[in-house]
N, C-alpha and C positions, 0 to 999 in steps of 0.2 A: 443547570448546575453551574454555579462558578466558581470560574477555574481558577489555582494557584499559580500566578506568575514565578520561574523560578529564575528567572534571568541572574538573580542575586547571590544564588546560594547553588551553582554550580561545584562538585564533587567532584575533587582528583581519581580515575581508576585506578590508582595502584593500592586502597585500602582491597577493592573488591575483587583485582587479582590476586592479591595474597591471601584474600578467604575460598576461593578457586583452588589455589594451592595448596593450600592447610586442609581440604576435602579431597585430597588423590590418597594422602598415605590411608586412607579408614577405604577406599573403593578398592582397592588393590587385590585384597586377596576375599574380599564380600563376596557370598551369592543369596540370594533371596533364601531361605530354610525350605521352601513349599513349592519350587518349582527348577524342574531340573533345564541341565541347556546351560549358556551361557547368558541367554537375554536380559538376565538381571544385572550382571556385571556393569560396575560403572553407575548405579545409581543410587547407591544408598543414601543420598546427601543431595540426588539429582532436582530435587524438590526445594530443597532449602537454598540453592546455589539458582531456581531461577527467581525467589523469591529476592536475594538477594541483588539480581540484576535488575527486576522491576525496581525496586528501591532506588537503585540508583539510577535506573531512568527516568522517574520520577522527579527524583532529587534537580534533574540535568535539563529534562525536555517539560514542556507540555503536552497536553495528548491523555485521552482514554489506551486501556489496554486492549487486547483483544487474547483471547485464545481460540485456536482450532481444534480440533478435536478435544471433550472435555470427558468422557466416561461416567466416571462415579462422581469428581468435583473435588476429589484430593488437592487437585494443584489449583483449581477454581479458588478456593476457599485461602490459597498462601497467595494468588493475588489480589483477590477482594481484602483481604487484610490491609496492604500495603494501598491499593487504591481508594479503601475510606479513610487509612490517614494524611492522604494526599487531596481528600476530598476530588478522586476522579472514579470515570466508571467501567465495567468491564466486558466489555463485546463475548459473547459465546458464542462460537457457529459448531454445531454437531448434530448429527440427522438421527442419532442415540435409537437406529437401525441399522437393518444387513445396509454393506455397504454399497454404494451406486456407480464405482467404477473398480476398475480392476483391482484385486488387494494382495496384498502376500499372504500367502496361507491360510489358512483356517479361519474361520470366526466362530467358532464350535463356542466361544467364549459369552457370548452375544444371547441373552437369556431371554430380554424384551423387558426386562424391569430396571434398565438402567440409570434411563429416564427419572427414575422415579425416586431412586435412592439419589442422584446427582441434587432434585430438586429437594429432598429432605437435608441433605450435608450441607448446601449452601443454600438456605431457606432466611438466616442468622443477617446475611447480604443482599435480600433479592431484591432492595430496594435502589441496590447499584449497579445491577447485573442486565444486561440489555440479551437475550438469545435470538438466534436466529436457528430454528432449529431445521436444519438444512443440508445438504450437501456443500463442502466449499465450492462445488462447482457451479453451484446454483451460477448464472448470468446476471442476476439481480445486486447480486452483492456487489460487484464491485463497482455499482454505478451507486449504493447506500455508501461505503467504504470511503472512497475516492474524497469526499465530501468529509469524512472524518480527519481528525486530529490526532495521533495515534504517536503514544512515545513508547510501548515495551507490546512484542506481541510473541505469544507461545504457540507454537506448531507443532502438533503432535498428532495430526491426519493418520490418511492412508497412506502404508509404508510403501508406495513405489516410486519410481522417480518421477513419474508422471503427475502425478496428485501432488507429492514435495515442491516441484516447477510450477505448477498451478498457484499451490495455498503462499509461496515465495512472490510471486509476483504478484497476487492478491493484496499484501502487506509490504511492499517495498517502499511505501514512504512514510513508514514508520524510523523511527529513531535507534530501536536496537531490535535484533529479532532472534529469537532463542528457539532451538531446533532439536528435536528430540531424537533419540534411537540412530545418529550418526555415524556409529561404529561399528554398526553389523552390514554382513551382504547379504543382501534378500532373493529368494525367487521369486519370481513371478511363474507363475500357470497359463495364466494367458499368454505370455510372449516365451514363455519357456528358455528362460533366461536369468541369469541372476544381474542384479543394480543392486549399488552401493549409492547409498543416499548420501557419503559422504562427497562421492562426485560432482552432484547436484548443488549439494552445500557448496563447495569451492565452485565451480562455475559460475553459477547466481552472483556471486561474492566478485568475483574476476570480473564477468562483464557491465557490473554497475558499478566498478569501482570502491566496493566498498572495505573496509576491514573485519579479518575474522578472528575468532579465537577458539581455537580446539587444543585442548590438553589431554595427552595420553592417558587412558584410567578412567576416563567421566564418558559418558556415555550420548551427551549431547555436547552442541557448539552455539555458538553468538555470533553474528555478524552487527557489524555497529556500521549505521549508513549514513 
C-alpha cells in the first residue's frame, strides 16, 4: 500500500484540544441507561475523541494504526474510516477469548460469538484491516511490530497494570498512543490488590519522556511520543 507523505500538511493541536474540551461538559453528569456502576462515566464521546486523534495523527505522522483489544469493532470501524481516508492500515490484535493473563474481574461478559459480530461490523474495511488474533502477549508480535511504522495506536486490553505495561511498550514507538479506561481503580484477584491504570499511564509517559494529556470527565488519556 502507498503511503501519504504528510511532511507538508502538518496540524496545529489546539483545534483537537478544544474538541477534547467541548466533550467534558456532555461526559459530566452521563451514565450508560443499561448498566449500573460508574464504568461508563467519562465515555459517551470516548469513541469520537479517539477517532478524532487518529486524524490528527494521521494528518501529522506516517504510519498504520493499530488497536488492542477490539471486542465487537465499534472503535475498529471509527479507525478504519479515518485510516481509508488516509489511505493507511489497521493492525488488530485480540485473542476474542477468555482472557490468557491475569484480568480484573469477571468476564461473565465473554459469550464466544464476539469474534463473529466484530467480523460482520467491520467486514465494509476488511480489505485494510490486518488481525492478529492473539494475546498482546504473544512474543511474536513485537518482533512483527518493531519493523512497523505506526502513527495512532488504541489500547484497550486487559485491565491490569501488568497487561497495560506490556501492550505500552509493545507500541512505544508509535507516534501518539490513546489509552482506555484510565480513571478507574481496579482489583485484581490474583495479586489481591487494587492498580490504578492511571499510574501506569504516567509512568510509561515519565520514563520515555514522553507528553500526556488526561482531562478530568473522559475516561481515557493520550500520551504523544
Amino acid at each position: 500500500m502507498t503511503k501519504i507523505k504528510v511532511e507538508s500538511i502538518k496540524q496545529d493541536a489546539g483545534r483537537l484540544m478544544s474538541y477534547f474540551i467541548h466533550t467534558i461538559k456532555f461526559e459530566r453528569l452521563w451514565k450508560h441507561p443499561h448498566v449500573a456502576g460508574d464504568h461508563w462515566l467519562g465515555r459517551k464521546y470516548c469513541r469520537e475523541r479517539v477517532q478524532a486523534c487518529a486524524d490528527w495523527s494521521a494528518q501529522n505522522y506516517d504510519g498504520d494504526f493499530i488497536e488492542i483489544g477490539a471486542l465487537y469493532g465499534e472503535t475498529t470501524v471509527k479507525l478504519a474510516e479515518i485510516a481509508k481516508k488516509y489511505n493507511r492500515k489497521v493492525i488488530v490484535i485480540d485473542p476474542w477469548s477468555e482472557a490468557t493473563e491475569a484480568f480484573d474481574g469477571t468476564l461473565d461478559y465473554i459469550q464466544g460469538n464476539e469474534y463473529d459480530i466484530w467480523r460482520e461490523n467491520t467486514k465494509e474495511y476488511s480489505d485494510i484491516i490486518e488481525v492478529y488474533r492473539t494475546s498482546s502477549h504473544d512474543p511474536k508480535l513485537s518482533e512483527i511490530l518493531k519493523e512497523r511504522e505506526l502513527c495512532f495506536a488504541w489500547v484497550d486490553g486487559s485491565h491490569t497494570a501488568h497487561a497495560l505495561r506490556n501492550d505500552l511498550n509493545l507500541v512505544k514507538h508509535t507516534a501518539v498512543i490513546g489509552v482506555d479506561d484510565i480513571s478507574y481503580w481496579l482489583w485484581c484477584d490474583i495479586c489481591q490488590q487494587r492498580y490504578s491504570l492511571f499510574a501506569e499511564f504516567h509512568s510509561f509517559a515519565a520514563k520515555n519522556e514522553f507528553q500526556t494529556v488526561k482531562l478530568d470527565w473522559i475516561s481515557e488519556g493520550y500520551i504523544f511520543c
